[in-house]
C-alpha positions as CSV (number, residue, x, y, z in Angstrom):
1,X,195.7,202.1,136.8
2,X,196.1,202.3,140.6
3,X,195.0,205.5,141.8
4,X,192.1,204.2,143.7
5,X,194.3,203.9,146.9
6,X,193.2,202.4,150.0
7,X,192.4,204.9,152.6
8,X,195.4,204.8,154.6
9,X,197.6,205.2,151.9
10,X,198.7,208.5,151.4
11,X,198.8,210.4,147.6
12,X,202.1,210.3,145.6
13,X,202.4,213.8,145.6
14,X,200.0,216.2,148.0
15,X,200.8,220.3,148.0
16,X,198.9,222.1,150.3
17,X,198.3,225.8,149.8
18,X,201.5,226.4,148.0
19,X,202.2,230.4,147.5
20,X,204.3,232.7,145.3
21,X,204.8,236.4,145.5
22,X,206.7,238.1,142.3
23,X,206.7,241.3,143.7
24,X,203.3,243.0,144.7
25,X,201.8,240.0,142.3
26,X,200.6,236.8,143.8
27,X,201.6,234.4,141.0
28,X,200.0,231.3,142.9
29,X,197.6,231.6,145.3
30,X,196.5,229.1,147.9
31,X,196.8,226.1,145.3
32,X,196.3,222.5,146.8
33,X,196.5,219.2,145.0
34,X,196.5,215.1,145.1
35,X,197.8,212.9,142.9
36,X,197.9,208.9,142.8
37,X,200.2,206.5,141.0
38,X,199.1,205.6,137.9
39,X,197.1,209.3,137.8
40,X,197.0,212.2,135.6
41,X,196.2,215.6,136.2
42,X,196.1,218.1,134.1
43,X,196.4,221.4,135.8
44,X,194.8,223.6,132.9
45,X,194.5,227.7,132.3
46,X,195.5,230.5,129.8
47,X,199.0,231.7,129.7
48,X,200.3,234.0,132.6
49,X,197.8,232.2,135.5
50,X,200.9,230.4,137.6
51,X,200.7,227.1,136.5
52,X,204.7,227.2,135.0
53,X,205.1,228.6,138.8
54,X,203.2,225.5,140.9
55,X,205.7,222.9,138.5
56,X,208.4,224.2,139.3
57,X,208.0,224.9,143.1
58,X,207.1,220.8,142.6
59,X,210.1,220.5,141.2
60,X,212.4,222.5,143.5
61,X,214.0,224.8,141.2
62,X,211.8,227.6,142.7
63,X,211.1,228.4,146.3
64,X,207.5,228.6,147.3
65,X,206.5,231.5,150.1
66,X,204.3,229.3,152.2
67,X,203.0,225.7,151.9
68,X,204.5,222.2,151.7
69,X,204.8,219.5,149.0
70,X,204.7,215.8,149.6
71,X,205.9,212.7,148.4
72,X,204.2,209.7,149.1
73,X,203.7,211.5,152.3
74,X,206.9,212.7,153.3
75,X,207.7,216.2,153.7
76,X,210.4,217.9,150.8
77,X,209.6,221.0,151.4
78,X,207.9,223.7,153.1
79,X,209.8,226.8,154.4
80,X,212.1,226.0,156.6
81,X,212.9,222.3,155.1
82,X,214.0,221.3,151.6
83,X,215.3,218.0,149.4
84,X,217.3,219.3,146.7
85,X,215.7,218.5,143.3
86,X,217.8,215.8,142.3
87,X,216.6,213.6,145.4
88,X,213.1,214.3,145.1
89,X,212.4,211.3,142.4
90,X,210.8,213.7,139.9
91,X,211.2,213.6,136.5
92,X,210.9,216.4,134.1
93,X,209.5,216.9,130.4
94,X,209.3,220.5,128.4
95,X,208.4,221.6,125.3
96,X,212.1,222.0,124.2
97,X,213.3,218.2,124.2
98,X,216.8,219.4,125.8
99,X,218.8,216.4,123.9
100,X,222.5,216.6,123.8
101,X,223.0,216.8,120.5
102,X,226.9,215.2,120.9
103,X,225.5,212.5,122.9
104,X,224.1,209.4,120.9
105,X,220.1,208.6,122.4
106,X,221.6,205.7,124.0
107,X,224.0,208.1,125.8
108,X,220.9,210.9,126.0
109,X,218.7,208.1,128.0
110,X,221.5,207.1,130.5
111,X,222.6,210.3,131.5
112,X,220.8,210.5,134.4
113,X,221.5,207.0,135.5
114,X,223.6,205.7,137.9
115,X,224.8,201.9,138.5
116,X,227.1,199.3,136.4
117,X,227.1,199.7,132.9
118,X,225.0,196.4,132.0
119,X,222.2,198.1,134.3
120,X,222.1,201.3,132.5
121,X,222.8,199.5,129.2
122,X,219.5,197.0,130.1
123,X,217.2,199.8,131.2
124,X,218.1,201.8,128.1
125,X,217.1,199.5,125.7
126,X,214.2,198.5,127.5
127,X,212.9,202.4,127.4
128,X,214.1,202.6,123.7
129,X,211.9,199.1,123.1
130,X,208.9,200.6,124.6
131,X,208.6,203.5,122.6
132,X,209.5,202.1,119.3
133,X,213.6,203.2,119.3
134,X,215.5,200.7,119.7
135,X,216.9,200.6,116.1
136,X,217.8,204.2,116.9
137,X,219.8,203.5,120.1
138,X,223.2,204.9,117.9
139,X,222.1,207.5,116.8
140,X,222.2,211.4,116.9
141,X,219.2,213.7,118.1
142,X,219.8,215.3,114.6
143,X,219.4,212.0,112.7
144,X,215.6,212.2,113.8
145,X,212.0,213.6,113.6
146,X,210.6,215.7,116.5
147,X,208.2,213.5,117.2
148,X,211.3,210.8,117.8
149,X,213.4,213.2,119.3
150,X,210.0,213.6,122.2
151,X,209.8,210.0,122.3
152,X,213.6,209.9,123.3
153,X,213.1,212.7,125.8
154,X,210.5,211.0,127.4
155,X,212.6,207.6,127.6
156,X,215.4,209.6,129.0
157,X,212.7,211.5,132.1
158,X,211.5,207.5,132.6
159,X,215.0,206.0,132.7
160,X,215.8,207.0,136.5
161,X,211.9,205.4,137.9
162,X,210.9,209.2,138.8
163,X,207.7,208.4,141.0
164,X,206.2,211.8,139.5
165,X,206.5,213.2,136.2
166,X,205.6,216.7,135.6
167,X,205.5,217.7,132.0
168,X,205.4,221.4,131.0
169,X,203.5,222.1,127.3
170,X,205.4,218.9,126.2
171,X,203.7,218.6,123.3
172,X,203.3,221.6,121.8
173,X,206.2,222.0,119.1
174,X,204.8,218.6,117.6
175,X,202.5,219.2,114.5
176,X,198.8,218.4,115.1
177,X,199.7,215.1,112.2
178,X,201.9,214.0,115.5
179,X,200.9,215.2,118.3
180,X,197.4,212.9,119.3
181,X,199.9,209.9,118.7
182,X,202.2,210.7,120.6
183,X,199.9,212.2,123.4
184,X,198.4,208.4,123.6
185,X,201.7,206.6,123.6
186,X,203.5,208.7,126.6
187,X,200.1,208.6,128.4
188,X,199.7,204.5,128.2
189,X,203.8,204.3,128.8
190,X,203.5,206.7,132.1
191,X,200.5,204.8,133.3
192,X,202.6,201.6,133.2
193,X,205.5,202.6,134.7
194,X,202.6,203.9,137.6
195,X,203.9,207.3,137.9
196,X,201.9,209.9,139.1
197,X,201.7,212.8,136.5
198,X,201.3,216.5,136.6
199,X,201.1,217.9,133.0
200,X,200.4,221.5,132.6
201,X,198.6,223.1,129.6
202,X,196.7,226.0,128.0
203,X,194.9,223.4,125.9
204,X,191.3,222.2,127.1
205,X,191.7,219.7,124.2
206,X,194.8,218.1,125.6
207,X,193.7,218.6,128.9
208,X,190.3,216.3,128.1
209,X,192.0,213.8,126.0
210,X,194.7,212.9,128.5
211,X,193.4,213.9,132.3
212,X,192.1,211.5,134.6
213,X,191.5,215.1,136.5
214,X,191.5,218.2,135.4
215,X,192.4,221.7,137.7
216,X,191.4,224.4,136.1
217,X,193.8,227.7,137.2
218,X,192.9,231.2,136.9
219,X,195.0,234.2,138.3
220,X,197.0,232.2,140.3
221,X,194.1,230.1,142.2
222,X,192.6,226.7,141.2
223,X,189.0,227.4,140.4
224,X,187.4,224.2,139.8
225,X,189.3,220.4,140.2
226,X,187.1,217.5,139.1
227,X,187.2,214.6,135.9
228,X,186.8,216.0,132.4
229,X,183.2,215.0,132.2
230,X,182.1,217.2,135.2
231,X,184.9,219.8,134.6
232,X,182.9,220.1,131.3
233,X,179.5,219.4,131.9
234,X,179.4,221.3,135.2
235,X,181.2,224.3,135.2
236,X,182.2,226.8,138.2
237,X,181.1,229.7,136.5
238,X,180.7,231.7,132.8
239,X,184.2,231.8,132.4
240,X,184.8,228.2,133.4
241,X,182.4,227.2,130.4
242,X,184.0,229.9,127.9
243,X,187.3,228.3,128.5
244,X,186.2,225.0,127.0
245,X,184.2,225.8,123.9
246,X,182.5,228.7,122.2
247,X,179.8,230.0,124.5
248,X,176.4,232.2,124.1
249,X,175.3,234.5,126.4
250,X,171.5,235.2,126.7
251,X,170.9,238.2,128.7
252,X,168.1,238.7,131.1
253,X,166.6,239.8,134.7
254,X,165.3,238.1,137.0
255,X,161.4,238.0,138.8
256,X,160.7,235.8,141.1
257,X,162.8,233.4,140.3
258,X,162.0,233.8,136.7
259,X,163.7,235.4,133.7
260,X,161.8,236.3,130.5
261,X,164.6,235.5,127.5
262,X,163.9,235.2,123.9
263,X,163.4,231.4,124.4
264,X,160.8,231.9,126.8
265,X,160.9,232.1,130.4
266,X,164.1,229.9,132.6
267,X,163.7,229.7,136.2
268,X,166.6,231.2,138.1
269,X,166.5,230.0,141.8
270,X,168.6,231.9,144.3
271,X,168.6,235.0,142.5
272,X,167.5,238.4,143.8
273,X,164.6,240.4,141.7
274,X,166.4,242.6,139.6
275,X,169.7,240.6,139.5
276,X,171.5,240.8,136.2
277,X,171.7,237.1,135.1
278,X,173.6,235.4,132.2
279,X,171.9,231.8,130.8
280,X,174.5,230.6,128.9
281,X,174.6,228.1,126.3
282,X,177.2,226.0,123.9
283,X,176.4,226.6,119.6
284,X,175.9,222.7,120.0
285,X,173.3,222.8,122.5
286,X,171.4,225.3,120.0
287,X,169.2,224.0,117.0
288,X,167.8,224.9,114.2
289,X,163.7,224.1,113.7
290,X,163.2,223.3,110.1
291,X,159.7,222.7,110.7
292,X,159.1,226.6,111.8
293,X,161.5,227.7,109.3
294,X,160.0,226.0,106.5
295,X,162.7,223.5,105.6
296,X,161.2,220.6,106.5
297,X,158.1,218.6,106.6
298,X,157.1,217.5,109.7
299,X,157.4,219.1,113.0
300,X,160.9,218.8,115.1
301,X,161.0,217.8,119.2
302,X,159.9,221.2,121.3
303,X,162.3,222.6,123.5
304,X,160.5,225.0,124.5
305,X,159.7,229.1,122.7
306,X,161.5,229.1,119.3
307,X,163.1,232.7,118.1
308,X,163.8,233.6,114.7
309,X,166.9,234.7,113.7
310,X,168.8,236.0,110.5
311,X,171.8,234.4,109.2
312,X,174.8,236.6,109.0
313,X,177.6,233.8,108.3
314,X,177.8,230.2,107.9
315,X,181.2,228.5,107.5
316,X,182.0,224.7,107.2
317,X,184.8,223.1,109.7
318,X,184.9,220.4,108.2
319,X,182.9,217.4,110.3
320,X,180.4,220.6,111.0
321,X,178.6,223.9,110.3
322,X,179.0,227.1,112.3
323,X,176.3,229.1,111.4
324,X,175.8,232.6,113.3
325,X,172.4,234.2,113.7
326,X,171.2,238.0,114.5
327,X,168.1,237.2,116.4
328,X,164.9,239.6,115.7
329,X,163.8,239.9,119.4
330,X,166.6,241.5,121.0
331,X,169.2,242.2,118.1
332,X,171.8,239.6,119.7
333,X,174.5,237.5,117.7
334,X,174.0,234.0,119.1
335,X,176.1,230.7,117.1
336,X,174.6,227.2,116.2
337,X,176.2,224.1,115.3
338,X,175.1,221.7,112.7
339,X,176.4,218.7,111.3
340,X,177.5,218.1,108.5
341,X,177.3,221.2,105.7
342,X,174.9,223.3,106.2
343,X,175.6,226.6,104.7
344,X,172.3,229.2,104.8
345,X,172.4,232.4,102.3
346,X,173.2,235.4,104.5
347,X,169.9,237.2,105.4
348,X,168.0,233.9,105.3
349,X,165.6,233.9,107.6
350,X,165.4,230.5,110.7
351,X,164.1,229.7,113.4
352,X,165.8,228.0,116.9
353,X,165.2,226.6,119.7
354,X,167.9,225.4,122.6
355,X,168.6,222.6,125.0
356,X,167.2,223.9,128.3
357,X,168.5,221.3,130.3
358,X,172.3,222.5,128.8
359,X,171.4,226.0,130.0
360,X,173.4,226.7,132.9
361,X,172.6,230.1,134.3
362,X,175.0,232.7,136.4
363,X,175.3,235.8,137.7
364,X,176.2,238.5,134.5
365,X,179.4,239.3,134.2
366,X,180.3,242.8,134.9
């Protein structure tokens, strides 16, 4: 990898505050990103939030309303100046492949090449070699799998040296058998060819398995940009967290920089007396005291004021246990994880106790 440039180098590809207006609707709103050779960002966020919009202003099949995109740190477009999309040196990936299905995948990977014939023909089968094809070079789209046929399409973006890639939910018409093994071949093939890559998804999955950076978009602005470790384990706000994983929500007010909960009392720092706060806190981070509960013999590490709760459901997921409580002290539903199976009788009665230091605490949502 190569994206540690030296200071005076400029990014592969830099947009600053990039808008779009559909109407009274600000699709994308103030968005600014960097990317390096060799990097991966994953611009993340549910369906709808203007991440489709932001790739394809990259690309230059939409007009952005203000705000200018570089290359290597030239200007291609703002306003009032713009390189057509087939000179910007960007390659493309979606979730429908977009073969020609009367084009052989020899023919499919060279279309976008120019040159002699032994050049195209030499690149080709390099591409085809690197991602396992090259028996299939004479082939037909038809004559193979999906997951071939998005090996072939990725060949075909990589054939012209695009120095970005920007790939739109490429992977999401691959079944979950395919789709992790394909995810890690495209990802180490992109990273060789050093090609800066923008890949948008709805996925937080995807989006932590293949980022080296991670901007998570919501209504059209980019809320929080950091690695998937930080993006994760340090998020902007409640909604940041839900987006990741199950969430629970303890409710509370807070006293002088303290709120009584349930699980005793968490400082809040910054917060007004009487502000509405919401410590919130993922199943995992939650567990169960077998001591208290009488399930086990000797006592398990404090963290902090247990709470009883009564089991309502437990269900296995295979490699874990989601078990979901109705806790006595204030009649909320909060969700533990537990390894393994684990699967409590409904109206059985345990006790819990949480991470503290996983607690992050934010204003309640209203």
């Amino acid at each position: 990898m190569t994206f540690d440039q030296p200071a005076d180098t400029p990014p592969r590809l830099e947009i600053r505050n990039l808008n779009r207006r559909f109407g009274d609707r600000m699709v994308v709103d103030g968005v600014s990103l960097t990317i390096e050779p060799g990097q991966v960002t994953c611009l993340l966020g549910p369906s709808g939030c203007g991440k489709s919009t932001t790739l394809r202003m990259i690309a230059g099949v939409d007009m952005q309303d203000s705000g200018e995109i570089y290359v290597d740190g030239k200007l291609i477009c703002d306003t009032h100046f713009r390189v057509p999309p087939e000179r910007r040196q960007i390659g493309l990936m979606f979730q429908d492949f977009a073969l020609f299905p009367h084009l052989s995948v020899a023919d499919n990977v060279a279309f976008g090449l120019k040159g002699a014939t032994v050049e195209k023909r030499a690149r080709v089968e390099e591409l085809l070699g690197k991602v396992g094809l090259f028996w299939a070079i004479d082939e037909y789209p038809h004559h193979l799998s999906g997951g071939e046929q998005q090996r072939v399409a990725l060949a075909r973006a990589l054939a012209p040296r695009p120095r970005i890639m920007l790939m739109d939910e490429p992977f999401s018409g691959l079944d979950n058998r395919l789709r992790d093994g394909i995810r890690d071949e495209t990802l180490a093939l992109l990273k060789e060819e050093d090609t800066a890559v923008l890949l948008v998804t709805h996925e937080p999955e995807e989006a932590l398995r293949m980022a080296d950076e991670v901007a998570l978009m919501r209504n059209g602005r980019i809320v929080q940009c950091g690695s998937p470790y930080n993006i994760y384990n340090a998020p902007a706000d409640r909604d940041a967290m839900a987006f990741f994983s199950d969430i629970n929500v303890i409710k509370g007010v807070s006293n002088g920089a303290l709120t009584d909960t349930l699980f005793g009392q968490f400082l809040t720092p910054g917060c007004e007396d009487g502000a509405e706060v919401d410590i919130v806190i993922r199943p995992q981070h939650l567990h169960l005291d077998f001591y208290r509960s009488g399930k086990g013999p000797t006592p398990t590490p404090t963290n902090g004021q247990a709470a009883a709760g009564i089991v309502e459901r437990a269900r296995f997921m295979g490699t874990e246990s989601l078990v979901e409580f109705r806790m006595e002290h204030d009649n909320s539903v909060l969700k533990a994880t537990v390894p393994n199976v684990f699967m409590p009788k409904a109206g059985t009665r345990l006790w819990l106790t949480l991470r503290r230091d996983r607690c992050f605490v934010f204003p309640a949502a209203q």
